[in-house]
C-alpha positions as CSV (number, residue, x, y, z in Angstrom):
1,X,93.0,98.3,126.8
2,X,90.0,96.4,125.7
3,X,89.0,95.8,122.0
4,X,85.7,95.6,120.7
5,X,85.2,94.1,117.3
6,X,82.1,94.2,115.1
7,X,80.2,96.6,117.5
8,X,77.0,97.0,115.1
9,X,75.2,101.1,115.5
10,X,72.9,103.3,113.2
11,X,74.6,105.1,110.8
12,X,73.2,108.2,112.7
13,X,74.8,107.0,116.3
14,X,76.4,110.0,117.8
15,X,79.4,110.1,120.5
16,X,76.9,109.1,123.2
17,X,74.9,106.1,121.1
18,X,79.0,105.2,120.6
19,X,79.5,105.4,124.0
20,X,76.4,103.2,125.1
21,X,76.9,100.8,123.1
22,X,80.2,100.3,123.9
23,X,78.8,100.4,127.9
24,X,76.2,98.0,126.5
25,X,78.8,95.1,124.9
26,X,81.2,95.0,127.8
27,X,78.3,95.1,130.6
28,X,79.6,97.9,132.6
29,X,78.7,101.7,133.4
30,X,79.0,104.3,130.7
31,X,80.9,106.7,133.2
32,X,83.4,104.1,133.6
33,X,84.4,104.4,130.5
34,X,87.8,106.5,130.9
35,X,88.5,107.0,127.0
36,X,87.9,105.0,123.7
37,X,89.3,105.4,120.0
38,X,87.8,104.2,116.9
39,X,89.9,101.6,114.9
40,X,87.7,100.7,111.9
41,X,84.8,101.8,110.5
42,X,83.1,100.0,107.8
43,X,79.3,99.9,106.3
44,X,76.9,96.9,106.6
45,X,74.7,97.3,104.2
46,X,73.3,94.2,103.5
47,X,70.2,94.1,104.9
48,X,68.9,97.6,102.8
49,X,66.9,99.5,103.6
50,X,68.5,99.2,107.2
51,X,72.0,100.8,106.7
52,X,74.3,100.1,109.7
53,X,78.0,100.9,110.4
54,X,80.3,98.5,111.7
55,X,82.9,99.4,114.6
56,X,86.2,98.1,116.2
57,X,87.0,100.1,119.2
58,X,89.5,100.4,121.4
59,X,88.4,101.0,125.0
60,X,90.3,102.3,127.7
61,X,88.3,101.2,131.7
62,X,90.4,101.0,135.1
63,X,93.1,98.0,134.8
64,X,90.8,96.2,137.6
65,X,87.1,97.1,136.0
66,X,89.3,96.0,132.9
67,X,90.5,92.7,134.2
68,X,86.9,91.5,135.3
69,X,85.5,92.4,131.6
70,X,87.9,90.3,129.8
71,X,87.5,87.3,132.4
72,X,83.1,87.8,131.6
73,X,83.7,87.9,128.2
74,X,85.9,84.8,127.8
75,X,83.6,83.4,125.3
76,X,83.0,86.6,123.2
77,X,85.6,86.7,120.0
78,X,85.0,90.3,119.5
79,X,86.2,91.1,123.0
80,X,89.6,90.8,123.5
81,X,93.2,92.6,125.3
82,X,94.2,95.3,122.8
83,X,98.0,96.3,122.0
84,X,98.3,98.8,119.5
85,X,100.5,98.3,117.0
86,X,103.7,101.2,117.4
87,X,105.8,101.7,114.0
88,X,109.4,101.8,115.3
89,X,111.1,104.7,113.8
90,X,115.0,102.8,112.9
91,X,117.7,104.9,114.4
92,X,120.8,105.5,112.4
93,X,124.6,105.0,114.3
94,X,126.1,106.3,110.9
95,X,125.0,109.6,109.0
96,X,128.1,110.0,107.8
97,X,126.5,109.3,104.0
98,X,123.2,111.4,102.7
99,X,121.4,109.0,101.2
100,X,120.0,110.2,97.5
101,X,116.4,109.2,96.7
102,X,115.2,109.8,93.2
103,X,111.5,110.3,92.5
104,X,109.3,112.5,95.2
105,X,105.8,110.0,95.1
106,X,104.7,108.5,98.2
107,X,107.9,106.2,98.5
108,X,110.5,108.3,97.9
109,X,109.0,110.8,100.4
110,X,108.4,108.5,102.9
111,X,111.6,107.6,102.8
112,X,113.5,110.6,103.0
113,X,111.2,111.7,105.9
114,X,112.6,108.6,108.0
115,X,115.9,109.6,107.0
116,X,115.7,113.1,108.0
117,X,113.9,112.0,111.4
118,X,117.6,110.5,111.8
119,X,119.7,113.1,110.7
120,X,121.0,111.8,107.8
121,X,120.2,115.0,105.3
122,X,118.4,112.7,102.2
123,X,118.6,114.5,99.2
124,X,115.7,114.1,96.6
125,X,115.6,114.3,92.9
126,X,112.5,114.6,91.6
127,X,111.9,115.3,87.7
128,X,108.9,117.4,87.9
129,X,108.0,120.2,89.7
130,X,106.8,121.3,93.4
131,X,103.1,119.9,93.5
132,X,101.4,123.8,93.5
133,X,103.4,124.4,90.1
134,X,102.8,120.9,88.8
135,X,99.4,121.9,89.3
136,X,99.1,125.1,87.1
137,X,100.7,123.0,84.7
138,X,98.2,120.3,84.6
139,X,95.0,122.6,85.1
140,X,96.9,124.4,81.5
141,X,96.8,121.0,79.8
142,X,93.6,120.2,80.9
143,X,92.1,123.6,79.2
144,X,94.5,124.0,76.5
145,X,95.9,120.4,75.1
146,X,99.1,121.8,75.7
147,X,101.8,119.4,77.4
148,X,104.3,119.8,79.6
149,X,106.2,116.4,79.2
150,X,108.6,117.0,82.7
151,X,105.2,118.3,84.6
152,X,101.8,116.4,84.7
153,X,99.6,114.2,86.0
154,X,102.3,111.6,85.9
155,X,105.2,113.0,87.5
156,X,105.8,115.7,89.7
157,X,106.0,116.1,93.8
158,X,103.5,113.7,95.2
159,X,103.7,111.2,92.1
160,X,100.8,109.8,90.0
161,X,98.4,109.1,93.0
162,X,98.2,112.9,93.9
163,X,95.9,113.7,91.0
164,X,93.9,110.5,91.5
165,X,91.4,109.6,94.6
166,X,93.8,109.9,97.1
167,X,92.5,106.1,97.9
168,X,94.2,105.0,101.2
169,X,93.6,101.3,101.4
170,X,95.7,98.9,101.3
171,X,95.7,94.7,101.3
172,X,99.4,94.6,102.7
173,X,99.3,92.5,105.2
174,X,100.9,95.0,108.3
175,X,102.7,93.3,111.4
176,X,105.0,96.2,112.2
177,X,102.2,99.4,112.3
178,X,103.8,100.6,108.8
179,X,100.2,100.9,107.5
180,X,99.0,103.2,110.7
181,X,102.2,104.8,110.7
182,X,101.3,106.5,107.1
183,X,98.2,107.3,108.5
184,X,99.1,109.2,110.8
185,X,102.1,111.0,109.2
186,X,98.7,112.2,106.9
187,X,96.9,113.1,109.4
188,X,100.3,115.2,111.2
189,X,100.3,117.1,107.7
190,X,96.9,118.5,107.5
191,X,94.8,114.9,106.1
192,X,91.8,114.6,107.9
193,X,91.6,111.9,111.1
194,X,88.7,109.7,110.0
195,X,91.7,108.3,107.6
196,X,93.0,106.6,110.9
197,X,89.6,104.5,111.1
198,X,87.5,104.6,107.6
199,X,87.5,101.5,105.6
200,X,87.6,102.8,102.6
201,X,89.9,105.9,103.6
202,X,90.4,108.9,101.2
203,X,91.8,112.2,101.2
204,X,90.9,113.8,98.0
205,X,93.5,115.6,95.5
206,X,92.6,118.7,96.8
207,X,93.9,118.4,100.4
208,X,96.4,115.6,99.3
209,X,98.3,118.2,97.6
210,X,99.0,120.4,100.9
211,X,99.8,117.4,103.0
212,X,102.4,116.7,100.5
213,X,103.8,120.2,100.7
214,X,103.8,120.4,104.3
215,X,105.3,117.3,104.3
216,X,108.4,118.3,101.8
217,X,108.7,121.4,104.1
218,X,108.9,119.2,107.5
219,X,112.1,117.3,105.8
220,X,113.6,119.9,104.8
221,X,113.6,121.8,108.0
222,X,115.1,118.4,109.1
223,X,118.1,118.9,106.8
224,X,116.8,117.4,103.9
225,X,117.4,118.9,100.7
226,X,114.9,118.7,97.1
227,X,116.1,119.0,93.8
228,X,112.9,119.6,91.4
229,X,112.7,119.9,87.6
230,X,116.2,117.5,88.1
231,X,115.9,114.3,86.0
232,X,118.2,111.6,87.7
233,X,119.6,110.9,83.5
234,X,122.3,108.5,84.6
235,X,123.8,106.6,87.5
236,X,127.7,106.6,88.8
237,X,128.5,102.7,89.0
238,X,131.9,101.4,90.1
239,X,132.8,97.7,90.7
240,X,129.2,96.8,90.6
241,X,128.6,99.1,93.3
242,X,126.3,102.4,93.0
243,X,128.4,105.6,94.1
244,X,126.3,108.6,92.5
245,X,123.6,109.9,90.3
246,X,123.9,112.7,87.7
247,X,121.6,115.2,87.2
248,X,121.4,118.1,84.5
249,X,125.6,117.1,84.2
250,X,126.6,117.5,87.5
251,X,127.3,114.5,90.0
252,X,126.1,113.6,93.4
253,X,128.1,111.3,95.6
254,X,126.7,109.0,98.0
255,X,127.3,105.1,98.3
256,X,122.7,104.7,99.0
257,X,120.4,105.7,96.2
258,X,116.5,105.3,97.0
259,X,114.8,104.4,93.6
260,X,111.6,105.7,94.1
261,X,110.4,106.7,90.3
262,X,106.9,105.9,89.1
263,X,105.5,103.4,86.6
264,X,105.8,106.1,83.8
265,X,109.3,106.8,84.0
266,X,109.7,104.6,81.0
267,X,113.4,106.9,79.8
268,X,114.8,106.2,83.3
269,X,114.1,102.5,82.8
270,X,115.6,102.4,79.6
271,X,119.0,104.0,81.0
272,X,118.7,101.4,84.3
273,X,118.4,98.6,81.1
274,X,121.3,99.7,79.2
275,X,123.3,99.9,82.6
276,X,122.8,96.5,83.5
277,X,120.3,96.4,86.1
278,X,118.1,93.0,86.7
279,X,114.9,93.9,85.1
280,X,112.0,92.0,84.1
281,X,109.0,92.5,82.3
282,X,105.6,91.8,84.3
283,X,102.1,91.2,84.1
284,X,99.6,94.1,83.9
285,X,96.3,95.2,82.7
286,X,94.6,97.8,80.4
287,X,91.1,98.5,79.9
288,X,89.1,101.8,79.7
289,X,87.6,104.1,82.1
290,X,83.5,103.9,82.9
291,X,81.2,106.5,83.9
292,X,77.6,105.9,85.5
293,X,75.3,107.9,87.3
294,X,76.7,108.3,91.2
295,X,72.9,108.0,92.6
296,X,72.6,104.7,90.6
297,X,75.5,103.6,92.2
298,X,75.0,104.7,95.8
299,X,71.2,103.1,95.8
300,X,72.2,99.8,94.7
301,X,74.8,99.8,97.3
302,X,73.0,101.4,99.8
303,X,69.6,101.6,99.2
304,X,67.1,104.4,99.9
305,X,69.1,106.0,102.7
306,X,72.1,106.1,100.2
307,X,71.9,110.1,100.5
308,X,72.8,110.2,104.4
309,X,76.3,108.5,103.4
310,X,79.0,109.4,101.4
311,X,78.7,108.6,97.5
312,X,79.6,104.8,97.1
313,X,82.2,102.7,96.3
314,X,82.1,99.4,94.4
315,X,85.0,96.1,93.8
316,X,84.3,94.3,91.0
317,X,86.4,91.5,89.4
318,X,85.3,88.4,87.0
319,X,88.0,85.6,86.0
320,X,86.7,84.4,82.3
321,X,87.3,80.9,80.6
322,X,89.9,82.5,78.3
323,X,92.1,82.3,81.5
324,X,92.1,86.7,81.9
325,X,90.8,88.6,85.3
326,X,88.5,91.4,84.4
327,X,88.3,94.3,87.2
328,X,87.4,97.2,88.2
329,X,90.2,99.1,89.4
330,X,91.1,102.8,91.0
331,X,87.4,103.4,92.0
332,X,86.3,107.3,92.1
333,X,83.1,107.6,93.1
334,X,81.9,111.1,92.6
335,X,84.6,111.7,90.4
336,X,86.2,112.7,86.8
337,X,87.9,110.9,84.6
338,X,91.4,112.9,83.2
339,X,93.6,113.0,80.8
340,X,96.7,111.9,82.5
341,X,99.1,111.7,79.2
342,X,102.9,111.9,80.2
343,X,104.3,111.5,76.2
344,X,103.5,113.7,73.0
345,X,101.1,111.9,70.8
346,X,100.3,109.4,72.9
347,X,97.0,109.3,75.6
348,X,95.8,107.9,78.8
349,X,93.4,108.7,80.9
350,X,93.0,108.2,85.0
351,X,90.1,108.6,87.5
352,X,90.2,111.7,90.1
353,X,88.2,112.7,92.9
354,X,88.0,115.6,95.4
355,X,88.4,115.1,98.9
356,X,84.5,116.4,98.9
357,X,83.7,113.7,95.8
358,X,80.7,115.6,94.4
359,X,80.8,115.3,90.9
360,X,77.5,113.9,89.8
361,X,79.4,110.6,88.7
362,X,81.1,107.7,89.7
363,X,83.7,106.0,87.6
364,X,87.0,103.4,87.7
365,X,88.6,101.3,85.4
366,X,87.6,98.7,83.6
367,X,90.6,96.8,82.8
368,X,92.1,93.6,81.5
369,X,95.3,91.0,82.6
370,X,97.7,91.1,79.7
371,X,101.2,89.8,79.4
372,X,103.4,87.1,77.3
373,X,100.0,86.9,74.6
374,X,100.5,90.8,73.9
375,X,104.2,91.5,74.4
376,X,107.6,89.5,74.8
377,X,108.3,89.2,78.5
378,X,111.8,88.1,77.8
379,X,112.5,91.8,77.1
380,X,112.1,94.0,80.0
381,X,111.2,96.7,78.4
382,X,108.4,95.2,75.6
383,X,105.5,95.9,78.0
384,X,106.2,99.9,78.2
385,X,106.4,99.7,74.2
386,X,102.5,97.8,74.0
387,X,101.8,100.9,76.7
388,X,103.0,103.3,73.8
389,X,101.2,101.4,71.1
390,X,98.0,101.5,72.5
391,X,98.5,105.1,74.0
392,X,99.7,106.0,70.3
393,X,96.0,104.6,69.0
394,X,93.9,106.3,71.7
395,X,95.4,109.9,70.8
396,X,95.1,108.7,67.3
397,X,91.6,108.1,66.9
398,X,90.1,111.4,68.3
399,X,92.9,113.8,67.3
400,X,94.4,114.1,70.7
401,X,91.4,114.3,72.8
402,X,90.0,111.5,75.2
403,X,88.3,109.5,73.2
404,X,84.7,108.3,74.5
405,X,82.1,105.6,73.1
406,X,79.0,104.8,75.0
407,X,79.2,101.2,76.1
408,X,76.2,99.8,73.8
409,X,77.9,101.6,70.5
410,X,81.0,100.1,71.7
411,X,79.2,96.3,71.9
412,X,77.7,97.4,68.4
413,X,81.3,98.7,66.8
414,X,79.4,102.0,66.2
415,X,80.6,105.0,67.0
416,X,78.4,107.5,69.7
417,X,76.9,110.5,68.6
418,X,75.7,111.8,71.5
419,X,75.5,110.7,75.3
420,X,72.5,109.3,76.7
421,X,71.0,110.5,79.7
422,X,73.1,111.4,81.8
423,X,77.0,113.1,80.5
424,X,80.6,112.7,81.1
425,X,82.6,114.4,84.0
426,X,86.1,115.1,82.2
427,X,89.4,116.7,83.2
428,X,90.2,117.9,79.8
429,X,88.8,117.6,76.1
430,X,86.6,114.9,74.3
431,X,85.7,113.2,71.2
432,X,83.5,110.3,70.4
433,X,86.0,107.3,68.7
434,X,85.9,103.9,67.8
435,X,87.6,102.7,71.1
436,X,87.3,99.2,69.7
437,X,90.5,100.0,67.4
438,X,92.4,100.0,70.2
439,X,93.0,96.9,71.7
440,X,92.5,93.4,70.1
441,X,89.4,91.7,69.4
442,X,90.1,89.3,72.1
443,X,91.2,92.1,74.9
444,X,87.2,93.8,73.5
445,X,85.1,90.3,73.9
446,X,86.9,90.0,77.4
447,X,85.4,93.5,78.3
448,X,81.9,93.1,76.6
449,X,81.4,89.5,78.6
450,X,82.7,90.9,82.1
451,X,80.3,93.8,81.2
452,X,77.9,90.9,81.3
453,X,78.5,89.9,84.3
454,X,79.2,93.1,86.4
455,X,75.5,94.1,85.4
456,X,73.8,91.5,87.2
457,X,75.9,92.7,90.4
458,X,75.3,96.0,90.0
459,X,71.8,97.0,88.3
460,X,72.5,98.8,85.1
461,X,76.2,98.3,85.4
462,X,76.2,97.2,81.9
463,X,73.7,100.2,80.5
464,X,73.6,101.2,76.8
465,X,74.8,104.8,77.6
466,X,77.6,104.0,80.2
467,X,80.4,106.0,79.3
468,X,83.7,104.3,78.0
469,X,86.9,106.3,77.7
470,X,90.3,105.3,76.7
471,X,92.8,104.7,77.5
472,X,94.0,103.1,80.7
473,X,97.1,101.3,80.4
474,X,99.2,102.8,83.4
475,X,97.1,100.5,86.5
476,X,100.8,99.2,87.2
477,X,104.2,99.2,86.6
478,X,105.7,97.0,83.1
479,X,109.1,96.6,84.9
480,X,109.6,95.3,87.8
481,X,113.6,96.2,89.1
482,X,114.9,93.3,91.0
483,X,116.3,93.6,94.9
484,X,117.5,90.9,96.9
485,X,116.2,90.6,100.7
486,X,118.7,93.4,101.4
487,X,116.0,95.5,99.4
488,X,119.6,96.0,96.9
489,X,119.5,95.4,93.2
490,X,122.3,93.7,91.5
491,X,123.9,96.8,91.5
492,X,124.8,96.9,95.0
493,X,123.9,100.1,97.3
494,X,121.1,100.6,95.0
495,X,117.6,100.0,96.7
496,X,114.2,99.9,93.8
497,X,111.4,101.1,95.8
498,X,107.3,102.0,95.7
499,X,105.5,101.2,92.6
500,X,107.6,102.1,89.6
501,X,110.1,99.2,90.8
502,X,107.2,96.6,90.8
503,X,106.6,96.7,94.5
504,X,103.9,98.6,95.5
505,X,100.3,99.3,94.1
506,X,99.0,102.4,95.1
507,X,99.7,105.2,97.6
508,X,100.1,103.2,100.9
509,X,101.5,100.6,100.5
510,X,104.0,102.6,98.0
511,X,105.0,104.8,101.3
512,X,105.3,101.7,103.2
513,X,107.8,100.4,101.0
514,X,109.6,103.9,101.1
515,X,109.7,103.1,105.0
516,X,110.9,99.6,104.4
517,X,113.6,100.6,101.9
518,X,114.6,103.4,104.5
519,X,115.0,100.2,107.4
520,X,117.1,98.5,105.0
521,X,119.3,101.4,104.0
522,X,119.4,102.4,107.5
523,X,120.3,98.4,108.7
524,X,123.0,98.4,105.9
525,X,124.6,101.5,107.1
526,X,124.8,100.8,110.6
C-alpha cells in the first residue's frame, strides 16, 4: 500500500474529487485505483475564507503499478510505502486465575475485554450503576438537586468521560496500534467510523453510552462477569502480595486486581493510603468553566463558511511570569456545562456535548496549575482535601446551585445580575455568586491576565458577558498510585491503571492503559 500525506481538497470534495485527487498526486489512472482508506482528516483553515481539509490516505494500486509510483515519487515526503499499524491481541497460556478489575471507565473495560478475548472470565466491580440507570439518576439530579452519591456524573459504567464530549484524541505517542485499536473496538460497538480518521474525533454522550453497554454485554458473553452498585471497600493483602478484594463483606479471590477507579474515588484512596500503598500527591489544575457564543467561535476559526462544518473547536494555553500554565481544557463546542458533583455539599461542574453538538454554545475550562503553593505534596492525600475545600466554597456561595459570574463582574469583584447577550447552556440549576471567593487572589489575577491574552487569539474571547461557572477542580487525578515497569504497585499483583492512578488523561489514552495493564497482567501470568 501507498500513503499519501497532506493531500489538500475542498471541504465539499466528494468520493470522486477524493478519488481524483488521489489519481492526481500519484500520477496514475483513477480506475487503477483498486481501494483507498482515509487515515486522518484535519481542517486547514488558515487561509479564511478558503476552508480546506487536509487528508492522509492509504491507497491500495497493483503491487507493479505500486512499485513504479513509489520509485517516481522518490523525492515526494508525503508519498511513501504504507504498513498499518495491527494491535496484537496478547494471548494468555494460563487462565487458571480470573483476574478482578475494579472501576468500569474506559480502563477497566478495556481491560477486561482483552481478558475475556482470552478466556480468562475478568470480573468487574464497579461502584455505580449500569450506564442506562446511572443515567436516570443523573437526568434526577440535574432537575431536582437531589444526589445520588454511589450514581452520577462521576462514577458509574463508562466512568467520568461518558457524560463529557466523548473527546477521542489523544497525544500518546502509539507504536503498537493501541490508539487505532480503541478506535475501532468503538466503532465494533455502534461509535460512528469517521472516529477512525477525524482529527479531532468525538462520539457524543448520547451514543457513547450504547457503545459502552454493548460493549459490557460482548464481555460478558465472553465469560466475563459485572458486579454494579459493588464498592471495592477494602483489599485482601498477604506477604505484601494482593490476594482479593471485598465487596459489600464478601471476598473475592484472585492473585491480579486491575485498579481502574477514577480521579473521584477519593474514599477508595484513602483505604489504598491506610493500607500502605506507594502514593503521591501530584500536580493539577482548577479553574472555571466558560461559555461564548458557538457562531463567534466557529467564524473566528473558520471564517464565513464556518456553517458548512461542524461547530469549532479551540486549544488555548498561556504560561505567566508567576511560573503557572493557564489553559483551556475539555473543549465542548456546542455544548453544556453540568453539574457533575460526586459529594454532598460540595460542587463541581464539567463540560458535555452530544454526539450532534447543537447547543447554541461552546464552552471548556479555564483552569489553572496548582500544587506544593496550595497543598502539602508530602501528603498524598492533601490535594483531594484543596478539591473538597474549594468544592465546599462553590456549593457554598449559591446555595447548592452552579454558581455563575459574567467574566467582566468577575474582573470587577461584582456580582452578575443578569446575562448579557447571549445565556447559559446548563445541565442543572444556577445562581449568580461571587466566584472570586473561591480560589486565592493569586489563582484569580492568573485567570483575569490569561483572559488577556486568549482574547487577542480569539476575538472576544475575553468579552464582558462570557459566562464563568464554578467550579472545575476534577481536570486530573490528586494521587498518583505508583507501579513499577511490571505495571505492579508495591503491593505486588496489584496493577493501578487509567486516570484515577495518575496515568492516563482522558478516555483514550485511559483505555489504552487498560490494554497495557491487561499485556502486563497477561505477561506476568504466563
Amino acid at each position: 500500500m501507498i500513503k499519501i500525506d497532506q493531500l489538500k481538497l475542498d471541504i465539499s470534495a466528494n468520493e470522486k474529487q477524493i478519488i481524483s485527487g488521489i489519481a492526481k498526486k500519484l500520477r496514475v489512472n483513477e480506475k487503477d485505483i483498486r481501494d483507498y482508506q482515509i487515515l486522518k482528516r484535519s481542517i486547514d483553515a488558515r487561509k479564511k475564507p478558503d476552508l480546506f481539509f487536509v487528508y492522509s490516505v492509504a491507497v491500495t494500486l497493483d503491487k507493479v503499478l505500486e512499485s513504479k509510483v513509489l520509485k517516481k515519487c522518490t523525492k515526494d515526503n508525503n508519498v511513501n510505502t504504507y504498513k498499518p499499524k495491527v494491535y496484537s491481541i496478547p494471548s494468555a497460556n494460563n487462565t487458571s486465575t480470573r483476574p478482578i478489575v475494579v472501576g468500569a471507565g474506559p480502563a477497566g473495560l478495556f481491560a477486561a475485554y482483552v481478558f475475556a478475548i482470552n478466556n480468562m472470565n475478568p470480573i468487574v466491580f464497579e461502584r455505580g450503576k449500569k450506564v442506562d440507570d446511572r443515567t436516570k439518576d443523573i437526568l434526577k439530579f440535574w432537575e431536582t438537586g437531589v444526589l445520588n452519591t454511589a450514581s452520577n456524573v462521576q462514577f458509574g459504567e463508562g466512568g467520568a468521560g461518558t457524560f463529557s464530549d466523548g473527546k477521542l484524541n489523544t497525544l500518546v505517542n502509539d507504536k503498537l496500534g493501541r490508539n487505532k485499536f480503541v478506535l475501532e473496538t468503538f466503532v465494533k460497538f455502534g461509535a460512528p467510523s469517521n472516529i477512525l480518521y477525524d482529527g479531532k474525533p468525538h462520539i457524543g454522550t448520547d451514543i457513547l453510552k450504547q457503545v459502552i453497554a454493548n460493549m459490557r454485554n460482548e464481555i460478558i458473553s465472553l465469560g466475563g462477569e459485572f458486579h454494579f452498585d459493588s464498592q471495592v471497600d477494602s483489599f485482601v493483602i498477604e506477604d505484601n502480595k494482593i490476594k482479593g478484594v471485598i465487596s459489600k463483606g464478601e471476598t473475592y479471590y484472585s492473585d491480579s486486581v486491575v485498579l481502574a477507579i477514577g480521579h473521584s474515588a477519593r474514599d477508595t484512596f484513602k483505604t489504598l493510603y491506610e493500607l500502605g500503598f506507594d502514593m503521591e500527591a501530584k500536580d493539577f489544575a482548577v479553574g472555571f468553566r466558560i461559555e461564548h457564543p458557538q457562531a463567534m467561535i466557529s467564524e473566528t476559526m473558520y471564517g464565513p463558511q464556518f456553517n458548512k462544518l461542524e461547530p469549532a473547536p479551540y486549544k488555548l494555553a498561556h504560561n505567566l511570569e508567576n511560573g503557572r500554565g493557564v489553559y483551556s481544557f475539555c473543549m465542548c463546542p456546542g455544548g453544556f456545562v453540568v453539574n457533575s458533583s460526586s459529594e454532598e455539599n460540595r460542587l463541581v461542574v464539567n463540560g458535555m456535548s452530544y454526539s450532534k453538538r447543537d447547543s447554541h454554545n461552546a464552552n471548556s475550562a479555564i483552569v489553572v496549575s496548582v500544587g506544593a503553593t496550595e497543598f502539602d505534596k508530602s501528603n498524598p492525600l492533601a490535594g483531594i482535601e484543596f478539591q473538597r475545600q474549594i468544592e465546599g466554597k462553590a456549593f457554598s456561595i449559591a446555595g447548592g446551585l452552579i454558581p455563575q459570574q459574567l467574566y467582566g463582574d468577575f474582573k470587577d469583584n461584582r456580582l452578575s445580575n443578569a446575562y448579557g447577550d447571549f445565556s447559559s447552556e446548563t445541565k442543572g440549576k444556577t445562581a449568580f455568586g461571587l466566584l472570586s471567593e473561591i480560589f486565592s487572589q493569586e489563582i484569580n489575577q492568573s485567570i483575569i491576565d490569561a483572559m488577556g491574552h486568549f482574547g487577542t487569539k480569539i476575538k472576544g474571547f475575553d468579552r464582558y458577558d462570557a459566562i464563568l461557572s464554578g467550579v472545575e477542580s476534577r481536570t486530573s487525578s490528586p494521587v498518583r498510585i505508583n507501579r513499577d515497569e511490571q505495571f505492579q504497585s508495591n503491593i505486588r499483583g496489584l496493577y493501578p491503571c487509567g486516570e484515577g492512578a495518575g496515568f492516563a488523561g482522558g478516555i483514550t489514552s485511559a483505555a489504552m492503559d487498560g490494554l497495557k495493564v491487561a499485556e502486563a497482567v497477561i505477561a506476568n501470568q504466563n
